[in-house]
N, C-alpha and C positions, 0 to 999 in steps of 0.2 A: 435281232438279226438284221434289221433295215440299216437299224442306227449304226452296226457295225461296215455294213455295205456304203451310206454314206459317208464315214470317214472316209474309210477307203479310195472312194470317188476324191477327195481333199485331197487324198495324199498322191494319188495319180499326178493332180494338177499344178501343186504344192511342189510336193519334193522331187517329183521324176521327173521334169521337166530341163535338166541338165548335159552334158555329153557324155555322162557315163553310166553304165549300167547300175541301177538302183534297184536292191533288195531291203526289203522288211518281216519280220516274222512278227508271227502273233501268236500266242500261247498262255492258256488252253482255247480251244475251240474244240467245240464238240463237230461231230462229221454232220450229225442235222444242220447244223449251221454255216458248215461249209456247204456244202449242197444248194441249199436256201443263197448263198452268196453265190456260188454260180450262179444260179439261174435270176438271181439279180443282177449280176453282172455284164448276164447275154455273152452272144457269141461275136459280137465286132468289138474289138477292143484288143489292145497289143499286151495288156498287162497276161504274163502267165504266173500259174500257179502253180504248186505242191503241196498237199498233205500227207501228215506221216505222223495216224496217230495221234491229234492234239496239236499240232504244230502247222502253222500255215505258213509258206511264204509265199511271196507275192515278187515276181520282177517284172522290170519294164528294162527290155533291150533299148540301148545305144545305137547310134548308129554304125558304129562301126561293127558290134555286136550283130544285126543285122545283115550288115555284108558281108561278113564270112560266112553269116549262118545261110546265107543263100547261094551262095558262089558253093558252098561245099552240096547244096542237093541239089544245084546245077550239076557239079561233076557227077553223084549217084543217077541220077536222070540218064545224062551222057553215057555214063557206063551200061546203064542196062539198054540203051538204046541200039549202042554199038555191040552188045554181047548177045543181044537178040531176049532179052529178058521182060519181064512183063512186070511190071509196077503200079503201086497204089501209093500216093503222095497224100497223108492224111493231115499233112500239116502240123499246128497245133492242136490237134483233135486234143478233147480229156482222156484219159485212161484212168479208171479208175476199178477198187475193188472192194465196194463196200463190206464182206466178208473180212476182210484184213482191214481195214481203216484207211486205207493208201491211195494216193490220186497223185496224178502229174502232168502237167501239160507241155511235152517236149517242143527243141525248138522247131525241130522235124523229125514226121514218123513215117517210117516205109514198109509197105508188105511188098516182099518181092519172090521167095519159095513160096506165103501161102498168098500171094497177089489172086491167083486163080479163083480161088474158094472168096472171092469176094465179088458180086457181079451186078452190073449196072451202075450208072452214074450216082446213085444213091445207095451203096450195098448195106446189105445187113450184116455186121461183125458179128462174127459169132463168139457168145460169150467167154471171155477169162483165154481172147486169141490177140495177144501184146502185138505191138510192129516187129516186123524181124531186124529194124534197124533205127537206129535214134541218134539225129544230132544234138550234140548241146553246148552252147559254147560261154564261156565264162571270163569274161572280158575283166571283171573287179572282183568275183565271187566264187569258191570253191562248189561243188556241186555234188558235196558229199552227200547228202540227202537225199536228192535226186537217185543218185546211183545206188543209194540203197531200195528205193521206192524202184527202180527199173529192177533190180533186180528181184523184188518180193512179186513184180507183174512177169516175171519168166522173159523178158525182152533178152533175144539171143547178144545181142551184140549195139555197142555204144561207140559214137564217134566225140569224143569229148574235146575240144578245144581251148586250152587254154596260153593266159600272154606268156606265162613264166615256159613252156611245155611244146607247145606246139600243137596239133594235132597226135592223140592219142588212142590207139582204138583198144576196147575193154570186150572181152567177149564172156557169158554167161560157161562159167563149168561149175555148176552146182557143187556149195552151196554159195559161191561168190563170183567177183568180176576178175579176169586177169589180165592182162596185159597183153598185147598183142603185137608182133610184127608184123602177119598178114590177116587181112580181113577172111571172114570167115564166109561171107555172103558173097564177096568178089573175090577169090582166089588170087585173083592175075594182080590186086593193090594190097602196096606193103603201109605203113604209115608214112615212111619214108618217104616215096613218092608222093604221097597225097599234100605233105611236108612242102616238097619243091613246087609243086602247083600253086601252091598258098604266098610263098615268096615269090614267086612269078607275078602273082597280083601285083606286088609292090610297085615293079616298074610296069607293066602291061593290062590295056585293058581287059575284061572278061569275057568277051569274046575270045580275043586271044586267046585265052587260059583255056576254054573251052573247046577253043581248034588243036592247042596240045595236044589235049585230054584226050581229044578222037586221034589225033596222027598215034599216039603213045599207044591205046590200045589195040589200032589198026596192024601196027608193027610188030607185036608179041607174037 
């Protein structure tokens, strides 16, 4: 398990070291060994993970990968700010379900209906309780996997990002993800909009983007 944790560490310095987003799988792994790889791995480090079953990947965001992925839970932020709503920014927390073999480390995770039921700077999740919302953006890499793993953890609804696609939101109607026009957590956003924000960056700073974001919702 060590030996597999120091490649790993190689391949961080080695191959992801580039402009673009870098994925690698590894297969089989047993879950004891991913597990044991977390917690060698520790918690500061940019590389995220997924298992699923046997199957590990591993990414390291881009940087551009990274700026979308924060300009968009800048906007979720803004939105609940402006809509009076109460949030939990978990980051790339783990999620995992050792019962089903499944883990994932989204790019961002949000409680925002069960924000409440989470309390103090350090709260205690309560077990097999998903984020109600999940970025992921996919700059070179499909994120089919992923979105099978969010969906075997019950996560209501996914904001998925990709180059070919744009921003796409998938929301949970059991027993799969489907396609959405409007968010299911934010009523008042379509994907559409969230669309035009995102081309907005192109020419405009994020602040910017951000003073939209509130004039836009203020007007509804």
């Amino acid at each position: 398990m060590v030996a597999i944790s120091a490649q790993i560490s190689e391949l961080d310095l080695e191959n992801f070291a580039g402009q673009l987003t870098q994925v690698i799988t590894l297969s089989p792994i047993s879950w004891q060994t991913y597990q044991a790889m977390l917690a060698d791995m520790g918690d500061h480090r940019s590389t995220r993970t997924a298992y699923n079953q046997g199957t590990l990947t591993l990414k390291m965001p881009s940087k551009l990968h990274e700026i979308i992925n924060r300009l968009l839970a800048r906007i979720v932020k803004t939105l609940t700010e402006e809509l009076d709503l109460e949030v939990v920014d978990v980051g790339s927390m783990t999620l995992v379900r050792p019962d089903l073999e499944k883990g994932a480390e989204p790019d961002t995770g949000f409680y925002l209906q069960n924000a409440s039921r989470l309390e103090g700077l350090d709260p205690e999740i309560p077990e097999h309780l998903p984020p109600d919302l999940v970025i992921e953006v996919d700059i070179t890499n499909p994120s089919t996997q992923r979105l099978e793993i969010y969906q075997a953890l019950g996560v209501p609804e996914v904001w998925q990002y990709t180059k070919l696609r744009g921003l796409v939101i998938y929301q949970l109607r059991s027993p799969a993800y489907f396609e959405a026009e409007v968010s299911g957590v934010f009523p008042q956003v379509t994907a559409a909009q969230l669309n035009l924000f995102l081309e907005q960056r192109q020419s405009q700073g994020e602040n910017q983007v951000i003073r939209a974001v509130r004039s836009w919702i203020q007007e509804l």
